[in-house]
C-alpha positions in Angstrom: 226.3 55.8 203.9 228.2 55.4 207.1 229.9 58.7 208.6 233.7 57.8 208.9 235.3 57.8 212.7 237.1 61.1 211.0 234.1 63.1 212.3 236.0 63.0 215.7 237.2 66.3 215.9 240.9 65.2 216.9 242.8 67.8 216.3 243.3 70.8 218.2 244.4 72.9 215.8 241.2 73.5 214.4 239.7 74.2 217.7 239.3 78.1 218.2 240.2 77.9 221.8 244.1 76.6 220.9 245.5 80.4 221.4 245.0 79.6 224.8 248.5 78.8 226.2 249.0 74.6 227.6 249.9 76.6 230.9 246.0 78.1 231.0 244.8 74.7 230.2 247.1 72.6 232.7 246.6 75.2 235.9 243.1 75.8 236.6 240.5 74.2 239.0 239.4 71.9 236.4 242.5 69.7 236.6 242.9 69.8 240.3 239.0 68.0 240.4 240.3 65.7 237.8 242.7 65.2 240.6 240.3 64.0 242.8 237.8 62.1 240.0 240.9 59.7 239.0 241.9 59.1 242.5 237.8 58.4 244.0 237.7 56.0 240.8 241.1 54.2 241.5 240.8 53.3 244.9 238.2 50.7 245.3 238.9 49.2 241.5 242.6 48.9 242.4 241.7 47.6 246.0 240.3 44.9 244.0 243.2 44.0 241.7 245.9 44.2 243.8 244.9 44.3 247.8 242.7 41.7 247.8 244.7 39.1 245.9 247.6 39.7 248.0 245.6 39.1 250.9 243.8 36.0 249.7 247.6 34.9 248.2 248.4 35.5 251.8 245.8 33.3 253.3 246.6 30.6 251.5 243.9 31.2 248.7 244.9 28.4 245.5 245.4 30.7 242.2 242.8 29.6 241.0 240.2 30.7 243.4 241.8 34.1 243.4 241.7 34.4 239.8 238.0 33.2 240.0 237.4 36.1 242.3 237.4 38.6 239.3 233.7 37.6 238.8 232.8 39.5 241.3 233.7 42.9 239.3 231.0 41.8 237.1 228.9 45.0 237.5 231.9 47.6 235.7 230.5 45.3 232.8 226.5 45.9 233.3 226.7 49.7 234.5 225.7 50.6 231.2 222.0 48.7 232.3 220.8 51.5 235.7 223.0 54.3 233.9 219.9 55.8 231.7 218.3 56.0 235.4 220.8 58.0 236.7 220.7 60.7 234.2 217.2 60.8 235.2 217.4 60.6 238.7 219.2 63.3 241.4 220.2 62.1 244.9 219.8 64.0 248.0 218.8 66.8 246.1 222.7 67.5 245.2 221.7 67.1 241.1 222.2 64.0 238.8 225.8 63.6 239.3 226.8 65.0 242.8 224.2 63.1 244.5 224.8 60.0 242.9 228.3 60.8 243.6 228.4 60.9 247.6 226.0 58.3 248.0 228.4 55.4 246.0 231.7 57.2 248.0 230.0 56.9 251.6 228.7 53.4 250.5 232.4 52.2 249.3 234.3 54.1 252.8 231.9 50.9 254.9 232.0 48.4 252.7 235.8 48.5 252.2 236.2 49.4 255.9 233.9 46.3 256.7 236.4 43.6 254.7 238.4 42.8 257.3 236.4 41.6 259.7 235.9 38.3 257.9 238.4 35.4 257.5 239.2 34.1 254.2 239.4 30.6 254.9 236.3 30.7 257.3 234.2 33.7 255.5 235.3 33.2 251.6 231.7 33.6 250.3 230.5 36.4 252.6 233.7 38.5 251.5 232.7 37.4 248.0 229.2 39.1 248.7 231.2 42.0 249.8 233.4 42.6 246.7 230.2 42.1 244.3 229.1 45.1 246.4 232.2 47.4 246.2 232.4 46.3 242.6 229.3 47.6 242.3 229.3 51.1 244.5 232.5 51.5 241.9 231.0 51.1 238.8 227.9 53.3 239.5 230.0 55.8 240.7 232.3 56.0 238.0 229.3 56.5 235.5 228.9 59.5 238.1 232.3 60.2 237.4 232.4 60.0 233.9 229.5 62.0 232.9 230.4 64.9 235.2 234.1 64.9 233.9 232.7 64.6 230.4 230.3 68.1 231.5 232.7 69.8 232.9 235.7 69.9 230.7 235.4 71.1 227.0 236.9 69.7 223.9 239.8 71.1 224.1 240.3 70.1 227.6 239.0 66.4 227.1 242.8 65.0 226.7 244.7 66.7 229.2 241.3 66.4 232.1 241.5 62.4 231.6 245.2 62.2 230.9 245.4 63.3 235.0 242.1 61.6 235.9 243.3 58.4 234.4 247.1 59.0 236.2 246.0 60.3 239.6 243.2 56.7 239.1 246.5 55.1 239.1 248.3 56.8 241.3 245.4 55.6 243.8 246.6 52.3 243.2 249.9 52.8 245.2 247.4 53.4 248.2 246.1 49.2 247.9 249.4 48.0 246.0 252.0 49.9 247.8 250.9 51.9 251.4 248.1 48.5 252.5 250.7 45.8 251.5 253.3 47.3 253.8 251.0 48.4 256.5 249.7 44.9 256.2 253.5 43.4 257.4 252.7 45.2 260.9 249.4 45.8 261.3 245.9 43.3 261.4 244.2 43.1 257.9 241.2 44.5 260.2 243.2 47.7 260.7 244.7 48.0 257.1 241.8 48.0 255.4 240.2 50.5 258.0 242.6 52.5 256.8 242.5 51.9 253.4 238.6 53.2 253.5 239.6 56.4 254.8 241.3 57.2 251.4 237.8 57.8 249.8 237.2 60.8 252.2 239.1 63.5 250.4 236.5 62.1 247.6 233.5 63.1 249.9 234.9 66.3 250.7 235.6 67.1 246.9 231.7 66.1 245.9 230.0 68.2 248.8 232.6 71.1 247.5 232.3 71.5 243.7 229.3 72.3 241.9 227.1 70.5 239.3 227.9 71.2 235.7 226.4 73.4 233.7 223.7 73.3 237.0 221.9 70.6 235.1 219.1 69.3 236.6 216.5 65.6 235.7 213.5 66.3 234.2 211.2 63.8 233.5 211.3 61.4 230.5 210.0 58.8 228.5 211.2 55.0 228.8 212.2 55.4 224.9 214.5 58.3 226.1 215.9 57.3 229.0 217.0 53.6 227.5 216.2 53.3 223.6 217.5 56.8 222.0 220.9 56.9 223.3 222.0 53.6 222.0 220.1 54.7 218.7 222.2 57.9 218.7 225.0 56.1 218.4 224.1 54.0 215.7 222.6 56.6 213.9 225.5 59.1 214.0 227.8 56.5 213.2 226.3 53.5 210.7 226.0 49.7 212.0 229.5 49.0 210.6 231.5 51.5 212.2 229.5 51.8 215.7 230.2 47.7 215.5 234.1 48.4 214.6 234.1 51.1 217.4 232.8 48.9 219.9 235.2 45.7 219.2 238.5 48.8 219.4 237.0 49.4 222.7 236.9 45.8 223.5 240.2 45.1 222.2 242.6 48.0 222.9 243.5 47.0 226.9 242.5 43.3 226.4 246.3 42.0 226.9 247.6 44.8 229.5 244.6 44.0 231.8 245.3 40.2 231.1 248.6 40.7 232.5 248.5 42.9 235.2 245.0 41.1 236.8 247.3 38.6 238.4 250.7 41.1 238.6 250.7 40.7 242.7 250.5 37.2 243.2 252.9 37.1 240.5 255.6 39.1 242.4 255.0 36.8 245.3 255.4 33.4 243.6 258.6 35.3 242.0 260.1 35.4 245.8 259.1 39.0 246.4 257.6 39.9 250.1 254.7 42.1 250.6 256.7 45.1 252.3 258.5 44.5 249.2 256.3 44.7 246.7 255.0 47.7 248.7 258.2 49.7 249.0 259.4 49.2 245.2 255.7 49.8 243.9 255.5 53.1 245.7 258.6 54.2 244.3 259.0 52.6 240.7 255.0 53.6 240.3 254.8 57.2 241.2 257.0 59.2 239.0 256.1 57.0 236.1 252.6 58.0 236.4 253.3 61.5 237.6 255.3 61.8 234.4 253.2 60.4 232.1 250.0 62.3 233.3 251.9 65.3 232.2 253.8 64.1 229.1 250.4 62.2 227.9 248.3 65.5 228.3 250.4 67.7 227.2 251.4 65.1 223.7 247.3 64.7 223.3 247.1 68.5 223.2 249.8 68.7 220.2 249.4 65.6 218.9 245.8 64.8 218.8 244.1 62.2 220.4 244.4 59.5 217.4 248.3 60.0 217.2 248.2 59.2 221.0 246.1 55.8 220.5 249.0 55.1 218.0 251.7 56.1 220.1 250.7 55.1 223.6 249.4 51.9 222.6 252.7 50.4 221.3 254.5 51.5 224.5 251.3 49.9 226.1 251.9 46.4 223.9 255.6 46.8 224.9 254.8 46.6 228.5 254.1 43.7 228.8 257.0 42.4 227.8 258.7 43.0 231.2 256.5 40.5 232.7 258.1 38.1 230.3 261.7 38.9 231.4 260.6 39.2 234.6 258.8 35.3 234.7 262.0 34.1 232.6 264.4 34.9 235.7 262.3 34.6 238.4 261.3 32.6 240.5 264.0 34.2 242.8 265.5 31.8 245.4 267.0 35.0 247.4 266.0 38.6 246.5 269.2 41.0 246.2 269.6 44.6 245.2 269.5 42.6 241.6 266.5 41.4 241.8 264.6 44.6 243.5 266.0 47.2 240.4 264.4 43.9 237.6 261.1 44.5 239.4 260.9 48.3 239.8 261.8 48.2 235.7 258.5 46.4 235.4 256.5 48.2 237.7 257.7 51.4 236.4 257.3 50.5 232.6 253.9 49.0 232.9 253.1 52.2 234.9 254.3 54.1 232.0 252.7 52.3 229.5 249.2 51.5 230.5 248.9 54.8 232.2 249.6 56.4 229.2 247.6 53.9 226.7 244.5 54.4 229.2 244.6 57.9 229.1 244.6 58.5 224.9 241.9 55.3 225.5 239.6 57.3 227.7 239.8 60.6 225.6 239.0 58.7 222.9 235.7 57.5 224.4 235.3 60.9 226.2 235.0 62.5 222.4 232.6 59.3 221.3 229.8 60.0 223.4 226.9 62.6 222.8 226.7 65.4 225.4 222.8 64.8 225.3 223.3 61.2 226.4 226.6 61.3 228.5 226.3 58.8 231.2 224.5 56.2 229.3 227.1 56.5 226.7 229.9 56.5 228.4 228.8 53.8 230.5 228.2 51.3 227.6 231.3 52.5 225.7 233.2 51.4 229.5 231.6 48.6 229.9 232.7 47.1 226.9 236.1 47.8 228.0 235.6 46.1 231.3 234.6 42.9 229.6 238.5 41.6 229.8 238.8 42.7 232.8 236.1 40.8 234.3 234.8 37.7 232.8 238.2 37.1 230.5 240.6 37.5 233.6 238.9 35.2 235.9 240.0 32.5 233.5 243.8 33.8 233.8 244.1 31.4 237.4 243.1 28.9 235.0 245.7 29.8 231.9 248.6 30.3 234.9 248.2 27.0 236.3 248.5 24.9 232.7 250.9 27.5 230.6 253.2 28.8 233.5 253.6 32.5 234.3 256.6 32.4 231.0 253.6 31.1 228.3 250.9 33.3 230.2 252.9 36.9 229.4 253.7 36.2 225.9 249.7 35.3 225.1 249.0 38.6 226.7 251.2 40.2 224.0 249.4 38.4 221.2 246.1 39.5 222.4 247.0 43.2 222.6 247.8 43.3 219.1 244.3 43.2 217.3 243.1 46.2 219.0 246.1 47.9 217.5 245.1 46.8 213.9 241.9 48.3 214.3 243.5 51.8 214.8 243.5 52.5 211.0 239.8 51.8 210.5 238.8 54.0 213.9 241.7 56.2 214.5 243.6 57.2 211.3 247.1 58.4 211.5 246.8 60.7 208.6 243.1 62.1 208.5 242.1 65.6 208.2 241.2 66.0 211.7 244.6 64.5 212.8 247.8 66.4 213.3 
């Protein structure tokens, strides 16, 4: 008989470690690393959703191309393949997740610093070559990530630690959307994404400062444990049927929210927006949303239990998306005003809200899914899945644009977010003992 998703210990009240106060929990050195975690993980990710489209938008790059270029994010969706090796495998000496840590951070600070030295129109291949390669630094490191999160926070912890790591990974977004868009209206691309690199030092000084949880150290293993028994563990704990319905939630959940923001910049520019724009709105109408909601999210996950937050979250997620409807329905802009400027910090501020807080319930969720015993392979697959969308679906959306219109485009997106949240009462129960 399958074990129902209700074996997710979801609520905190029947955690022994609730007498400690949300104060203990939200100030302690913990958080600040999750701090650091989100933002190392957000940089080159959002460097590739929003910098480089506006840059290729810029250089005269058809839609289609751009939206083509998502393909090259292709290895967020295969981590889950060299992550059994690198639970098994300890860099520089610094353990299993430190090592594997700085290595992927030094190797994203040259290859992001190294992307504008090529031309678009002259070079569009080579910088292709070069985005496989940051996509792929990225995903390894956030298995790194991941599984040293996952170590270092407890249960009780799990909602509020990714609640900031999944905020302060969007709050790195305002460093490619925002701070590189307006630099980019002064400076050489050459010089703007120098600059941008140099973002993923604080990351480097944060993984040669903190320690390795739980001092865990590889030892050697079989080729049965390193790739066959964590995928079996998960089947096994949880019955064909449910692991199945568990993987398709995961699949589902953020399949219209990354849909529509995987084009959002070019978007703002075909509305009549400039970069400096763009940049000066986004750094404003994003940061406070996503302050707020790393709080608010954390602190509701806490009281109201990760399943409640799924619930929640995800319908101000759905709801989202609905601003880039308005937004396409009076736009394109033949003159931007003080009008025009408030309509887009509403939807740069709402989808901040939103998807920040949706990804942050989504992320706990996976967080409690995996097995300490096999938390980077886990974790990795679980991701993965997730990243499917985000990569092979969205390099279709050029495609969708250019034959439904931006209008047709944003209310598909809607429909599409809705299965995932009619799987919530077969994975995450409103009303099951474990929930609040």
């Amino acid at each position: 008989m399958n074990k129902p998703l209700t074996d997710h210990k979801d609520n905190p009240e029947q955690d022994p470690q609730t007498s400690k106060s949300i104060l203990n929990t939200v100030l302690n050195t913990k958080m600040l690393i999750c701090i650091f975690t989100g933002f190392a993980s957000g940089l080159p990710l959002y460097l590739l959703l929003q910098l480089l489209p506006a840059w290729l938008e810029s250089e005269g790059v058809n839609i289609k191309t751009i939206g083509a270029f998502t393909l090259t994010q292709v290895p967020y969706v295969w981590k889950f393949c060299w992550a059994p090796l690198m639970d098994n495998i300890s860099p520089f000496g610094l353990g299993r997740r430190r090592g594997w840590m700085l290595l992927t951070q030094v190797g994203l600070f040259f290859l992001i610093a190294s992307l504008g030295f090529f031309s678009p129109n002259l070079n569009i291949w080579l910088i292709s070559g070069l985005c496989f390669a940051i996509a792929l630094f990225s995903a390894t490191q956030d298995v790194a990530l991941d599984a040293f999160r996952r170590e270092l926070l407890t249960d009780q912890e799990l909602g509020l630690g990714n609640s900031i790591h999944i905020n302060a990974y969007r709050i790195a977004g305002l460093v490619p959307g925002s701070l590189s868009l307006i630099l980019s209206h002064y400076f050489s691309w050459h010089s703007v994404f120098i600059i941008t690199a140099l973002f993923m030092a604080p990351a480097i000084v944060m993984t040669l400062l903190v320690k390795e949880p739980q001092n865990q150290q590889p030892r050697p293993r079989s080729i049965e444990d390193i790739f066959i028994k964590p995928l079996a563990d998960f089947m096994q704990r949880n019955g064909w049927k449910t692991a199945l319905l568990i993987l398709s939630f995961i699949f589902l959940y953020k399949l219209g929210d990354s849909m529509a923001t995987s084009l959002a910049t070019p978007f703002y520019l075909q509305m009549g927006f400039s970069k400096i724009e763009i940049g000066l709105i986004a750094k404003n109408a994003s940061l406070w949303p996503s302050v707020i909601g790393a709080l608010l999210g954390g602190i509701f996950m806490i009281k109201l239990g990760i399943n409640r937050a799924l619930w929640l979250f995800g319908i101000v997620q759905v709801v989202s998306i609905l601003g880039f409807v308005w937004l396409s329905m009076e736009g394109p802009f033949l003159w931007i005003g003080s009008k025009e400027k408030v309509m887009l910090a509403v939807v740069i501020s709402f989808e901040a809200l939103g998807v920040g807080l949706g990804t942050a319930a989504f992320v706990a969720f996976i967080a409690k899914t995996t097995n300490p015993l096999y938390t980077a392979t886990q974790f990795a697959l679980f991701t993965s899945f997730a990243s499917i969308p985000r990569t092979i679906i969205n390099s279709t959306t050029g495609v969708m644009v250019e034959h439904l219109g931006w209008t047709h485009f944003f209310w598909l997106c809607v429909i599409l977010a809705l299965p995932g949240m009619m799987l919530l009462p077969k994975v995450a129960p409103w009303n099951n003992k474990l929930s609040k």
